[in-house]
N, CA, C and O of each residue as an XYZ file, in Angstrom:
580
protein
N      -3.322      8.478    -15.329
C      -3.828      7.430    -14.471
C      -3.121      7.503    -13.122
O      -1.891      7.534    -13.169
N      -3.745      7.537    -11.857
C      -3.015      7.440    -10.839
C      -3.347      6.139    -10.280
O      -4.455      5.644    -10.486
N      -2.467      5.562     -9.594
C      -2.114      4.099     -8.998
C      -1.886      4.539     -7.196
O      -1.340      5.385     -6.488
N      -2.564      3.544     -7.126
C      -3.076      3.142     -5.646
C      -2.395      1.964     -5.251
O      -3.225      1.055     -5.268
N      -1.183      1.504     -4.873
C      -0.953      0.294     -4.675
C      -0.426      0.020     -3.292
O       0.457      0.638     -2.697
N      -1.271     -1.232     -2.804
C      -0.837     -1.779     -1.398
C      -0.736     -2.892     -1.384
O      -1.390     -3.270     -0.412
N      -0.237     -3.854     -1.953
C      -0.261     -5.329     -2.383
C       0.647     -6.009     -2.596
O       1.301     -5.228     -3.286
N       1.440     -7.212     -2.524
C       2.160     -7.790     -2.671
C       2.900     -7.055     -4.708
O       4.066     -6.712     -4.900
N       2.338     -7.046     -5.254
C       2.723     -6.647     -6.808
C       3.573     -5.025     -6.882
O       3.144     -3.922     -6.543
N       4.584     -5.318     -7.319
C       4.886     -4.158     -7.764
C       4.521     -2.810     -9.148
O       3.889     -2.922    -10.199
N       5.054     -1.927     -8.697
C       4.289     -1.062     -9.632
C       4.561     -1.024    -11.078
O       3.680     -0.777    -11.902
N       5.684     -1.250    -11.354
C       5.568     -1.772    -12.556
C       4.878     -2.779    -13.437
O       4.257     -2.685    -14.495
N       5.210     -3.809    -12.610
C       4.286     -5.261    -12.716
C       2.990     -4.273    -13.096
O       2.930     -3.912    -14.271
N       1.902     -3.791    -12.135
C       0.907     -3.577    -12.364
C       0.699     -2.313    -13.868
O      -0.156     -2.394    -14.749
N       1.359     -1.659    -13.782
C       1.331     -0.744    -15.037
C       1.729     -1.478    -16.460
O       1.511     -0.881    -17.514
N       2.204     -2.535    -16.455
C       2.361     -3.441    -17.433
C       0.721     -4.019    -17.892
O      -0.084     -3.697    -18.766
N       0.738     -4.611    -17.248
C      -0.260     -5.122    -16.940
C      -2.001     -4.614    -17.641
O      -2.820     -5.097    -18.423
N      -1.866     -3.299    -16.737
C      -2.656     -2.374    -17.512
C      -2.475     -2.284    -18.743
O      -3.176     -2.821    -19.601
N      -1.542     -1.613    -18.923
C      -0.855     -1.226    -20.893
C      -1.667     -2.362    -21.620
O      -2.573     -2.099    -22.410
N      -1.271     -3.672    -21.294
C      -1.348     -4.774    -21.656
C      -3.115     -5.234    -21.918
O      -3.530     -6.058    -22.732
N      -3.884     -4.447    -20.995
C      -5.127     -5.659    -20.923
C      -6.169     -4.282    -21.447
O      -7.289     -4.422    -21.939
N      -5.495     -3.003    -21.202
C      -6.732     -1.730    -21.362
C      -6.890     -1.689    -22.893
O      -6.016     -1.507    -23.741
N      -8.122     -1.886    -23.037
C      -9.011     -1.415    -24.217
C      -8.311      0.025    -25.047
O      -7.780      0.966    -24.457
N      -8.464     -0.094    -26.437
C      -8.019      1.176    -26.897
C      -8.373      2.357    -26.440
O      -7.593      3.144    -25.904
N      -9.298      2.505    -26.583
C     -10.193      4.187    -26.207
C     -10.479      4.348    -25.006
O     -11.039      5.434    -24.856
N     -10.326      3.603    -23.770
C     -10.137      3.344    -22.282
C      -9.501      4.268    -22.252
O      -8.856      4.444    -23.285
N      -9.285      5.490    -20.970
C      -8.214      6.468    -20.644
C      -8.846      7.021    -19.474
O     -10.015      6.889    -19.112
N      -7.782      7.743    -18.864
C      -8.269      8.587    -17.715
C      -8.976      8.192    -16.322
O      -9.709      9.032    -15.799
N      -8.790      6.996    -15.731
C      -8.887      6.087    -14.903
C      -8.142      6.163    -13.510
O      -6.960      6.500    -13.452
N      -8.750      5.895    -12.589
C      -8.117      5.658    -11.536
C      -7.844      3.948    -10.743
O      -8.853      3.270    -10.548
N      -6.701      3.473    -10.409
C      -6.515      2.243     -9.882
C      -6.014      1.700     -8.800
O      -4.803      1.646     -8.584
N      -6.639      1.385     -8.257
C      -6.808      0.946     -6.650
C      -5.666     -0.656     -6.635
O      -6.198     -1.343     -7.507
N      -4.952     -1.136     -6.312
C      -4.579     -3.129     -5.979
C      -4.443     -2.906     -4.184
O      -4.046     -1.871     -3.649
N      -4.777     -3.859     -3.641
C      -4.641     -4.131     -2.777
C      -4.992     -5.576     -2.063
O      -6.110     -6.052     -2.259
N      -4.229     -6.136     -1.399
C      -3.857     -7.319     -0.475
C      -5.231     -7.814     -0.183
O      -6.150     -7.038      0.077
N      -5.362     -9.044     -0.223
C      -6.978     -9.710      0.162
C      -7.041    -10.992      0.858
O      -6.080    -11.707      0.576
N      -7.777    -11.447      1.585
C      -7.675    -12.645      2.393
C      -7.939    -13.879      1.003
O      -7.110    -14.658      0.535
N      -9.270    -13.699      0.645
C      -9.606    -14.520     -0.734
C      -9.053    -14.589     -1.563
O      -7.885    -14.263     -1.352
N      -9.295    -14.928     -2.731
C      -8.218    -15.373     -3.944
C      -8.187    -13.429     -4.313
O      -7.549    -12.508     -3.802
N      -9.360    -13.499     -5.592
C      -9.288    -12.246     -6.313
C     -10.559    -11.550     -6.089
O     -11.549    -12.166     -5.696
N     -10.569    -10.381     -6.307
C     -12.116    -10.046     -6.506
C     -11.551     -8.509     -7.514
O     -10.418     -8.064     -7.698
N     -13.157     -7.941     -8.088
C     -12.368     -6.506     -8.940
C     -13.772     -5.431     -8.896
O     -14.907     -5.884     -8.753
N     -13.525     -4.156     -9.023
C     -15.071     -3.788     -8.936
C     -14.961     -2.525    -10.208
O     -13.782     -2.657    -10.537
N     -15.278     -1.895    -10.699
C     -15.207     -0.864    -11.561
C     -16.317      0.038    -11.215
O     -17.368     -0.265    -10.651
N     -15.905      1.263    -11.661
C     -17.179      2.350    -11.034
C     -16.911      3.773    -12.331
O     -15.811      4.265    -12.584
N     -17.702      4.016    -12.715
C     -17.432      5.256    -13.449
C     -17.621      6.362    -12.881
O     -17.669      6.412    -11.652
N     -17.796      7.703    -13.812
C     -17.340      9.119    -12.907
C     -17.988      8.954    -12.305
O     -18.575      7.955    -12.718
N     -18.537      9.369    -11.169
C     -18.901     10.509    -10.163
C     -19.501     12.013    -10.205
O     -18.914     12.623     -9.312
N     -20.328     12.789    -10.793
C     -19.747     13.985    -10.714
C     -20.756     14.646    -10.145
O     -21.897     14.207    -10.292
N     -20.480     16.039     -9.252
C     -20.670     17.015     -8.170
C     -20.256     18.215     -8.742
O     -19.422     18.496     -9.602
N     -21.402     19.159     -7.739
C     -21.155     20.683     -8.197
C     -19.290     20.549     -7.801
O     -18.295     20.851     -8.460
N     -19.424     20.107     -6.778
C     -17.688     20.446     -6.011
C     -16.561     19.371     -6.623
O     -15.374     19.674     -6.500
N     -16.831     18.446     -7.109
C     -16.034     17.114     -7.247
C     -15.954     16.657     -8.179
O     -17.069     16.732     -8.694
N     -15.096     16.030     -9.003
C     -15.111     15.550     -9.883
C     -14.275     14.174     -9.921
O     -13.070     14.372    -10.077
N     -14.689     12.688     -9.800
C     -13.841     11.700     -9.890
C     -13.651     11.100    -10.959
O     -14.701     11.107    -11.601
N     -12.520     10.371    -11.697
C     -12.190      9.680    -12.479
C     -13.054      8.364    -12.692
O     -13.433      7.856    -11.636
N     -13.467      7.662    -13.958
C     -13.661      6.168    -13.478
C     -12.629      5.511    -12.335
O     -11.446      5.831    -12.222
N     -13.330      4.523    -11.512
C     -12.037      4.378    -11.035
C     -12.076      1.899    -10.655
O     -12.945      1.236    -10.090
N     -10.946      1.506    -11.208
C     -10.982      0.318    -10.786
C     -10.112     -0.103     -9.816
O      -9.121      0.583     -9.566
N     -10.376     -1.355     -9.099
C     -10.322     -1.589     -7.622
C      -9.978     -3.281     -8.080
O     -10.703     -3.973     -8.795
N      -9.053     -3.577     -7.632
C      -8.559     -5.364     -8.142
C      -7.868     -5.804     -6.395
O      -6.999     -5.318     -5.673
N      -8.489     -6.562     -6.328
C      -7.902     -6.818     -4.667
C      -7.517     -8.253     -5.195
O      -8.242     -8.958     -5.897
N      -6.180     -8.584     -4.712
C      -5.441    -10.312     -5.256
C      -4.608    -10.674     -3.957
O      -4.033     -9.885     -3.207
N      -4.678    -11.991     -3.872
C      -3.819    -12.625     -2.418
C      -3.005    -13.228     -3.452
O      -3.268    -13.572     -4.604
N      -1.823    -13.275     -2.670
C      -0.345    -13.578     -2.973
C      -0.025    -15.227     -2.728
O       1.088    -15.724     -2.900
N      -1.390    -16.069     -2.235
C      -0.705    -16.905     -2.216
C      -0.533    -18.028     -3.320
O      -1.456    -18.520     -3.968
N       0.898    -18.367     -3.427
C       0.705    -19.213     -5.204
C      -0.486    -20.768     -4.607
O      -1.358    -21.275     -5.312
N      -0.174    -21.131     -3.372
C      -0.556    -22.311     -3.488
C      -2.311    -23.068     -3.375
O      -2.748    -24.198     -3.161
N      -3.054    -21.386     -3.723
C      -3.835    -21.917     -4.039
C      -4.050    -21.943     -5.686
O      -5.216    -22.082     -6.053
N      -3.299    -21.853     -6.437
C      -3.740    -22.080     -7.856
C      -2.775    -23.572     -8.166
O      -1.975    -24.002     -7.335
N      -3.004    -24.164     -9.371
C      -4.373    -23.692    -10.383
C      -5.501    -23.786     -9.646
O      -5.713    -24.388     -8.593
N      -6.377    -22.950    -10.499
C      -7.953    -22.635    -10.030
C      -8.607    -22.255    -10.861
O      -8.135    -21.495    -11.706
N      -9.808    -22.625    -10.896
C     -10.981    -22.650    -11.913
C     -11.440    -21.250    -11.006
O     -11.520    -21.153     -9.782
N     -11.741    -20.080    -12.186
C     -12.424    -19.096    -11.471
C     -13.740    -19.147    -11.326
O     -14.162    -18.284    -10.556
N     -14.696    -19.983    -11.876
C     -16.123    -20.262    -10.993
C     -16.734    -21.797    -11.207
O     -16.185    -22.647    -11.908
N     -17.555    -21.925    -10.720
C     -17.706    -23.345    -10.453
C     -19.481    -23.210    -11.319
O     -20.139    -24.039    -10.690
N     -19.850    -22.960    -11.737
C     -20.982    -22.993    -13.059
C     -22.487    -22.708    -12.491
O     -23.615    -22.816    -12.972
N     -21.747    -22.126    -10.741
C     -23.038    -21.656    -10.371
C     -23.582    -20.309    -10.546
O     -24.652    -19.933    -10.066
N     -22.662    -19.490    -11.373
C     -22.891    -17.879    -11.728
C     -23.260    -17.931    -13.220
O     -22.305    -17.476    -13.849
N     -24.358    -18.336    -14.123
C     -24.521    -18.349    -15.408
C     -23.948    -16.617    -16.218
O     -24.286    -16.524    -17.398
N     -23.489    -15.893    -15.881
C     -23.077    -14.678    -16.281
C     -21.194    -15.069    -16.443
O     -20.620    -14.597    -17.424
N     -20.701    -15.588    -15.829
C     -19.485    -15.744    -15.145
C     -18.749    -16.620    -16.371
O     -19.232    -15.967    -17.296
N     -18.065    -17.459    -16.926
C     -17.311    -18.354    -17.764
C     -16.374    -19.072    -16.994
O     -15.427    -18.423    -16.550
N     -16.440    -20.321    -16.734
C     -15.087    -21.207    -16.428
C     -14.259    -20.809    -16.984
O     -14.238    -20.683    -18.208
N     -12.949    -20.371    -15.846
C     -11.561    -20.542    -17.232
C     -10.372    -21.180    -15.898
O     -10.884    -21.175    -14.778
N      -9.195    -21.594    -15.947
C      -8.325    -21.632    -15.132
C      -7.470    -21.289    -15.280
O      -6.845    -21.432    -16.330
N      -6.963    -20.508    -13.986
C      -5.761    -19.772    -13.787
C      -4.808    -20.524    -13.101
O      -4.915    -21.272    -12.129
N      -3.379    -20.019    -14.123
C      -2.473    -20.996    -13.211
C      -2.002    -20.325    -12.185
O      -1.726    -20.979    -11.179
N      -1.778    -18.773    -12.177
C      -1.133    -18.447    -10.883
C      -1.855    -17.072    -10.263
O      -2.946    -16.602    -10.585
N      -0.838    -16.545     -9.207
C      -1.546    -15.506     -8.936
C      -1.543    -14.030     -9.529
O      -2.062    -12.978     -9.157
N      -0.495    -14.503    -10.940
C      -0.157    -13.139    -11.850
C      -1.195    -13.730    -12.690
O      -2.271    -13.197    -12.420
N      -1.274    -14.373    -13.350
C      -2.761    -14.947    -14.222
C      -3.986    -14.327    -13.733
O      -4.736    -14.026    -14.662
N      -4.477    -14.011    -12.460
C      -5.705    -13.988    -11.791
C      -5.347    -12.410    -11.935
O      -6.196    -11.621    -12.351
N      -4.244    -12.063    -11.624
C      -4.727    -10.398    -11.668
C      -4.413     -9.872    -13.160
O      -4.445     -8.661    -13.379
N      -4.143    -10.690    -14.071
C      -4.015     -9.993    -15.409
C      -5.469    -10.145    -15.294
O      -6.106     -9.117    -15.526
N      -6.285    -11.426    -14.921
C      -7.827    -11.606    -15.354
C      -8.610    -10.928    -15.178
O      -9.516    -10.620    -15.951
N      -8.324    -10.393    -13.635
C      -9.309     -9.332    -13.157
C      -9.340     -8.106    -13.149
O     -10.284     -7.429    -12.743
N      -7.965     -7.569    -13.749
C      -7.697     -6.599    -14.391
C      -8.515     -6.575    -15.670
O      -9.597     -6.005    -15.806
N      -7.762     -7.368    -16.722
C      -9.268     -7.211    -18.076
C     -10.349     -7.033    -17.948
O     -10.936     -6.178    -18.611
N     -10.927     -7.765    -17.079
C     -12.487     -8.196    -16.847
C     -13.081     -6.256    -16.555
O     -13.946     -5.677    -17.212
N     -12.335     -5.728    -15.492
C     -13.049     -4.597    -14.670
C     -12.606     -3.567    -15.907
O     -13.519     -2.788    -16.180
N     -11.129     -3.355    -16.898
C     -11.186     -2.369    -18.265
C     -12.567     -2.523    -18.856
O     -13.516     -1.756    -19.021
N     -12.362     -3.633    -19.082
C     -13.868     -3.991    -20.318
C     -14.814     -3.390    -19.566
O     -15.131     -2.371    -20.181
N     -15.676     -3.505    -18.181
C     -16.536     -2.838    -17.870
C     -16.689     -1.452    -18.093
O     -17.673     -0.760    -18.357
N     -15.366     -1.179    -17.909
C     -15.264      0.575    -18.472
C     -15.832      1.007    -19.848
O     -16.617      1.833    -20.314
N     -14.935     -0.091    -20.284
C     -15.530      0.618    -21.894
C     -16.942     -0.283    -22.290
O     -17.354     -0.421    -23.442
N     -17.343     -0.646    -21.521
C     -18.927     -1.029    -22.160
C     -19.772      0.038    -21.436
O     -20.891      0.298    -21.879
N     -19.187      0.815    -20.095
C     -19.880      1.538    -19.943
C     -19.438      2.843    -21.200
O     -20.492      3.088    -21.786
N     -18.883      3.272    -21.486
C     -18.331      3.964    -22.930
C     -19.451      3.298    -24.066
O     -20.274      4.147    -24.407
N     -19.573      2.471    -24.470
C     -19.765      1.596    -25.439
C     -20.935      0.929    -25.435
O     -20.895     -0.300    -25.507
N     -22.073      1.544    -25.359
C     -23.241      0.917    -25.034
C     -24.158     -0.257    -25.674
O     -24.654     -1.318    -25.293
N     -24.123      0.280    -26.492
C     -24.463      0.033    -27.900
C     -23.182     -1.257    -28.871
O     -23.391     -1.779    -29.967
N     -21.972     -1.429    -27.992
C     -20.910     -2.046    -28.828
C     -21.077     -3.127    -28.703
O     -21.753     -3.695    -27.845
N     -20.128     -3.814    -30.048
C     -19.698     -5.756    -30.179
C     -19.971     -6.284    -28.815
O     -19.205     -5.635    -28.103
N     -20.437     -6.856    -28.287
C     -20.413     -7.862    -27.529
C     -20.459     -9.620    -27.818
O     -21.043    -10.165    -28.754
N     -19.638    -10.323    -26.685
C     -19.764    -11.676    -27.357
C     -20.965    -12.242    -27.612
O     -21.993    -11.601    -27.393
N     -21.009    -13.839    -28.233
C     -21.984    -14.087    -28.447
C     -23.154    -14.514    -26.893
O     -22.731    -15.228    -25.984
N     -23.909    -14.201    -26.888
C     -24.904    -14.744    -25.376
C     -24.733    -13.647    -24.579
O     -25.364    -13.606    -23.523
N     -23.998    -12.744    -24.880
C     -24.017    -11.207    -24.176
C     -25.134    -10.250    -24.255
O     -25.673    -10.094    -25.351
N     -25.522     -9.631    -23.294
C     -26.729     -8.594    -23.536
C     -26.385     -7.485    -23.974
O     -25.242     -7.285    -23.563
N     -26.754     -6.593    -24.619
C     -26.166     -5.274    -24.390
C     -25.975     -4.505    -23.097
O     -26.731     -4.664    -22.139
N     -24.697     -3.463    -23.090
C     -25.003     -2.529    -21.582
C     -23.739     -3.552    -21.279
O     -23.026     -4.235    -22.015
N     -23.796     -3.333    -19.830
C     -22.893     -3.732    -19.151
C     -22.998     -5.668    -18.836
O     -23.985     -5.891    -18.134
N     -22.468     -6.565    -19.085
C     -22.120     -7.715    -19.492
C     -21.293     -8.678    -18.670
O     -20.100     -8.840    -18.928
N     -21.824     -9.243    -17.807
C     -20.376    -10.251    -17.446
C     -19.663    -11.416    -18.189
O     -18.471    -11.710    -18.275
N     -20.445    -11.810    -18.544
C     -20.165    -13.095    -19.707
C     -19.291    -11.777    -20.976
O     -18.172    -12.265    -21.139
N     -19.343    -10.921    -21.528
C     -18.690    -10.393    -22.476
C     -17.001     -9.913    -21.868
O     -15.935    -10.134    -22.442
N     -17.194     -9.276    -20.674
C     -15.742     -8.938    -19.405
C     -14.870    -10.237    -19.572
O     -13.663    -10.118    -19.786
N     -15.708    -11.997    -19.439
C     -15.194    -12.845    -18.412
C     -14.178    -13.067    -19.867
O     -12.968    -13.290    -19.850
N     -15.189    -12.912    -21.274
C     -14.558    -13.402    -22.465
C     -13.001    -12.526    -23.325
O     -11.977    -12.821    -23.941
N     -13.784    -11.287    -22.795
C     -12.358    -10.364    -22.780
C     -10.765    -10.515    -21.930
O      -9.604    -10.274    -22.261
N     -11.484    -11.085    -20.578
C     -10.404    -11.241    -19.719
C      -9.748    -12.742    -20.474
O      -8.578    -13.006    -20.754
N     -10.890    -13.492    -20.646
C      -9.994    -15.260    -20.890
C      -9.413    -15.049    -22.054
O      -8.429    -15.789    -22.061
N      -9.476    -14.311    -23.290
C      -8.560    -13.769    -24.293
C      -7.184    -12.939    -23.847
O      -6.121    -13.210    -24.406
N      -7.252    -11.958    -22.856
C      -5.990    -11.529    -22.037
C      -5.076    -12.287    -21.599
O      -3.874    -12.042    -21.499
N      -5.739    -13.376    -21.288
C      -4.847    -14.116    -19.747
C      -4.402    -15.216    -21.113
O      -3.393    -15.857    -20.818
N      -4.894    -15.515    -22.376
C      -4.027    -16.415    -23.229
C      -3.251    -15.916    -23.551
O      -2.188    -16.446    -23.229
N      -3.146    -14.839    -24.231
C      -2.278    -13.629    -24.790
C      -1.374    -13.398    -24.171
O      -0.262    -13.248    -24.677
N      -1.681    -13.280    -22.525
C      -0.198    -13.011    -21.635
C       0.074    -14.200    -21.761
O       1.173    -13.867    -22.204
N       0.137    -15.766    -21.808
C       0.773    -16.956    -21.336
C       1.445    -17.104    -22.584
O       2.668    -17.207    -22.498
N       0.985    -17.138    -23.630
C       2.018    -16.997    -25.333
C       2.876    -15.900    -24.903
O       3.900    -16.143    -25.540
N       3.091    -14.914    -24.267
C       3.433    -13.587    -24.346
C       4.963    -14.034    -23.527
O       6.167    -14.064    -23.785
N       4.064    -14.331    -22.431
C       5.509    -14.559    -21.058
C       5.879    -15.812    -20.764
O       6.487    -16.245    -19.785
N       5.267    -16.583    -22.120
C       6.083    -18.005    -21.612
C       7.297    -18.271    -22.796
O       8.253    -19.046    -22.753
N       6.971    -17.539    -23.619
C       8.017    -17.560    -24.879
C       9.485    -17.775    -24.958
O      10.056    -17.742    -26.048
């Protein structure tokens, strides 16, 4: 995995992180963090491939550093794909959006796989948002202990 980092988070922090939220059979990835005016945003993209080129999946998590806008509800119930959940900080939001953009990976892997309940098959936001809000509990039992 190679790491791309320009962001307030350090690299460890973020390779934790990963370890922590990537799907089993997930591998071979490329990861972008970088500094953002807005809260969070995340994008995922799979290979690429060219007679000449060959790219990795690769995910992209852009997070602002500032604590004082959380807590925060990550959507307001106007995205029916999306799930209310709240984050208390700004390490919460990027464990979230970290999960959320793995899982896209492996549903693109996984076509045909478990998805939650009200999920479509294929690629899923409501199945990501449910993966991520299981992460982000897991880390708060994890690191509040």
């Amino acid at each position: 995995m190679k790491l791309d980092n320009s962001s307030h988070l350090s690299d460890e922090f973020i390779r934790e992180v990963i370890r922590f939220c990537k799907p089993a059979d997930v591998s071979n990835f490329d990861f972008i963090v970088k500094g953002w005016k807005r809260l969070y945003s995340g994008t995922a993209r799979m290979t690429i491939a060219t007679r000449t080129i060959r790219i990795n999946p690769l995910v992209i998590v852009r997070i602002n550093s500032d604590e004082s806008k959380y807590p925060r509800r990550t959507v307001k119930g106007r995205y029916a794909a999306y799930l209310p959940y709240l984050l208390l900080s700004s390490e919460e939001a990027f464990v979230h959006v970290t999960a959320h953009e793995l899982r896209h990976l492996w549903q693109y892997k996984h076509k045909k796989g478990w998805r939650v309940f009200g999920a479509k098959p294929g690629l899923s936001e409501r199945d990501a948002d449910a993966y991520a809000i299981r992460k982000v509990r897991k880390w708060r039992k994890e690191t509040r202990s």
